[in-house]
RODO-2510 file (C-alpha; in nm, 4 decimals, decimal comma):
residues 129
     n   res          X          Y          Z
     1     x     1,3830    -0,2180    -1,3277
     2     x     1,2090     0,1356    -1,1614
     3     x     0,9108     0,1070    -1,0054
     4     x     0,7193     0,4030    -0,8951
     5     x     0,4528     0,4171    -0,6158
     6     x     0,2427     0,7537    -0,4486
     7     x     0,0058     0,8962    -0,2237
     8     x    -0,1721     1,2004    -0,1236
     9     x    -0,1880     1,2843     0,2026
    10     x    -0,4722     1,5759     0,3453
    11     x    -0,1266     1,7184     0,5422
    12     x     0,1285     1,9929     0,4276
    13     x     0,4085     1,8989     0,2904
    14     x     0,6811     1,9980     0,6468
    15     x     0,4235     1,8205     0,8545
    16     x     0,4249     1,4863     0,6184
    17     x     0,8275     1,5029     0,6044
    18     x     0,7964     1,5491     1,0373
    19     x     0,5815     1,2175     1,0530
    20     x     0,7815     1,0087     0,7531
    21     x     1,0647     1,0165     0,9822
    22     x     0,8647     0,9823     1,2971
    23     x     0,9864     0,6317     1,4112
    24     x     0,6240     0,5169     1,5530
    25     x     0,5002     0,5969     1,1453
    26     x     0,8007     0,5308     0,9627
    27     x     0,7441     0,2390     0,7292
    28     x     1,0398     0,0132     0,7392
    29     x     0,9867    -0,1485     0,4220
    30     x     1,1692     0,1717     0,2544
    31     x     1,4274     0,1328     0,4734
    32     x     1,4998    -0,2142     0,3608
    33     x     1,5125    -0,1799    -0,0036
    34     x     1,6699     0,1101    -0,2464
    35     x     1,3618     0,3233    -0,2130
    36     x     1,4067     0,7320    -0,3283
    37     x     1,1653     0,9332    -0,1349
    38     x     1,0344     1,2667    -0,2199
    39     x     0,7688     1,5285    -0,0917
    40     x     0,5959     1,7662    -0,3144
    41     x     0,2593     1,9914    -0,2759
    42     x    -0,0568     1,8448    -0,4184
    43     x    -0,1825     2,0031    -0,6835
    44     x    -0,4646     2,2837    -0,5640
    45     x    -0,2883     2,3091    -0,2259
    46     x    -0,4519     1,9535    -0,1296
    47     x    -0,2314     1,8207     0,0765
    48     x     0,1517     1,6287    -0,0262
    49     x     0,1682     1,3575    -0,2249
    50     x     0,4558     1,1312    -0,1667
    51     x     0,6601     0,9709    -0,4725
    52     x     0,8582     0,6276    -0,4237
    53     x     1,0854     0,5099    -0,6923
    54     x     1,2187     0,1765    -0,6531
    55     x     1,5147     0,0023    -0,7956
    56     x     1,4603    -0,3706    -0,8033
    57     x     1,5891    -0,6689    -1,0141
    58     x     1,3943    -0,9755    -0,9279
    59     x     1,7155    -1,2632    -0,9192
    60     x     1,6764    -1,4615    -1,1908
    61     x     1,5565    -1,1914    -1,4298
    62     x     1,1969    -1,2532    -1,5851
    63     x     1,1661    -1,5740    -1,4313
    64     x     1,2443    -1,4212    -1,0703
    65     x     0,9715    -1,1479    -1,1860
    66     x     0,7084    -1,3984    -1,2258
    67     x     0,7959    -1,6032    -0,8945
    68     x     0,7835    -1,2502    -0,7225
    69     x     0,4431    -1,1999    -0,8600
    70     x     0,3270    -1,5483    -0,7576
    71     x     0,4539    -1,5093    -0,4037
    72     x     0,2940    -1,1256    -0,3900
    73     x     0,6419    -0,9977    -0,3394
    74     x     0,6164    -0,7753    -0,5967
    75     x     0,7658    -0,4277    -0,4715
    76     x     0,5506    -0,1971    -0,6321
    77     x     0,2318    -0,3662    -0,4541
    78     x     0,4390    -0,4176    -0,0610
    79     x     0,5202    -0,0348    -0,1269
    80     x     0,1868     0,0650    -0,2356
    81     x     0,0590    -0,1359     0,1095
    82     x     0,3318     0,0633     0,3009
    83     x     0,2040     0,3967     0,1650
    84     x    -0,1885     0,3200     0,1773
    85     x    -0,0903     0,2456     0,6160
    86     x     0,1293     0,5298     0,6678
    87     x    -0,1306     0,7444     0,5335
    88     x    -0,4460     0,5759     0,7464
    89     x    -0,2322     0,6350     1,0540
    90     x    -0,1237     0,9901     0,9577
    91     x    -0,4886     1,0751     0,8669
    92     x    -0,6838     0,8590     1,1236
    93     x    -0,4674     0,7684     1,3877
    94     x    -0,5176     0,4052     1,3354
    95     x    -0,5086     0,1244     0,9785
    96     x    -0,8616     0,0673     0,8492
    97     x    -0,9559    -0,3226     0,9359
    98     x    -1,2675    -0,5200     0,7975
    99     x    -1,3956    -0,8324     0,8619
   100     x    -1,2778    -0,9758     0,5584
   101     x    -0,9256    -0,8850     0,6162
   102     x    -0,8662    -0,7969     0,9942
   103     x    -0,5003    -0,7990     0,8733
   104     x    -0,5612    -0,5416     0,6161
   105     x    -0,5014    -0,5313     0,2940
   106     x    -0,1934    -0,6910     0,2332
   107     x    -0,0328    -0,7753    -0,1480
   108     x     0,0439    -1,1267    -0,0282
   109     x    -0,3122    -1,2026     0,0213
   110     x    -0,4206    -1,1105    -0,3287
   111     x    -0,2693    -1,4208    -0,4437
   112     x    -0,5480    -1,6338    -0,1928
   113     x    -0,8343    -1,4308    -0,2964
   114     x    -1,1083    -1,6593    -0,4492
   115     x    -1,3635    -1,5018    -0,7121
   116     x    -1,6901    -1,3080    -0,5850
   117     x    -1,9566    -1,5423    -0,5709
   118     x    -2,3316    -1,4629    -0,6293
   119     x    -2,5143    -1,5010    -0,2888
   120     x    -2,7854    -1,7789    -0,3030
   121     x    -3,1501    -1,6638    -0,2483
   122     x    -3,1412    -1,7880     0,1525
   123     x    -2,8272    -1,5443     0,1549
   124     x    -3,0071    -1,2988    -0,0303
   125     x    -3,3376    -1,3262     0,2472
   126     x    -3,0718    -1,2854     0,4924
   127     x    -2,9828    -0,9113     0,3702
   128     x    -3,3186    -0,8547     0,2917
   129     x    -3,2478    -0,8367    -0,0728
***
């Protein structure tokens, strides 16, 4: 099965092929899978975008899919994480943290997320709502 990931980058497209294979930036994850990676110019002259195409056949065919999914190993999400960090350190110098995920955002952590919950009015007095 293909699976197809991108980004846009605010960079041209020689200086976002310099930095892909800058070892300090370089995600790894493409390196460890079947990954096809290709520059082209943004549309309007904004920037590159950068295309991933993955070839991956969960073992155990639909049933493999759906333990993949379940474990947040699916590679479509782990390359979309590996894309969303290479461009915060290309275009910031550093990957965005919060509060609620100092990790970052991470596709094996969707799978923990628990439902938004309404904040109580003593929450609500709290943020001056």
């Amino acid at each position: 099965m293909k699976h197809h990931a991108a980004i846009t980058l605010l960079r041209p497209p020689d200086e976002v092929q310099r930095l892909w294979h800058d070892s300090n930036l370089h995600p790894a994850y493409f390196d460890e899978i079947d990954a096809q990676v290709a520059f082209e110019p943004a549309p309007g002259d904004r920037g590159t975008e950068i295309h991933v195409t993955l070839e991956h056949d969960a073992p155990g065919g639909k049933v493999g899919e759906v333990v993949d999914k379940v474990r947040g190993a699916m590679p479509r999400a782990k390359a979309m994480d590996e894309l969303r960090r290479f461009k915060q350190r290309v275009e910031t110098g550093v990957i965005v943290r919060s509060d609620g995920t100092p990790e970052g955002e991470l596709a094996e952590r969707k799978l923990d997320q628990r439902p938004a919950q309404p904040l109580q009015e003593a929450e609500l007095a709290k943020v001056g709502v």
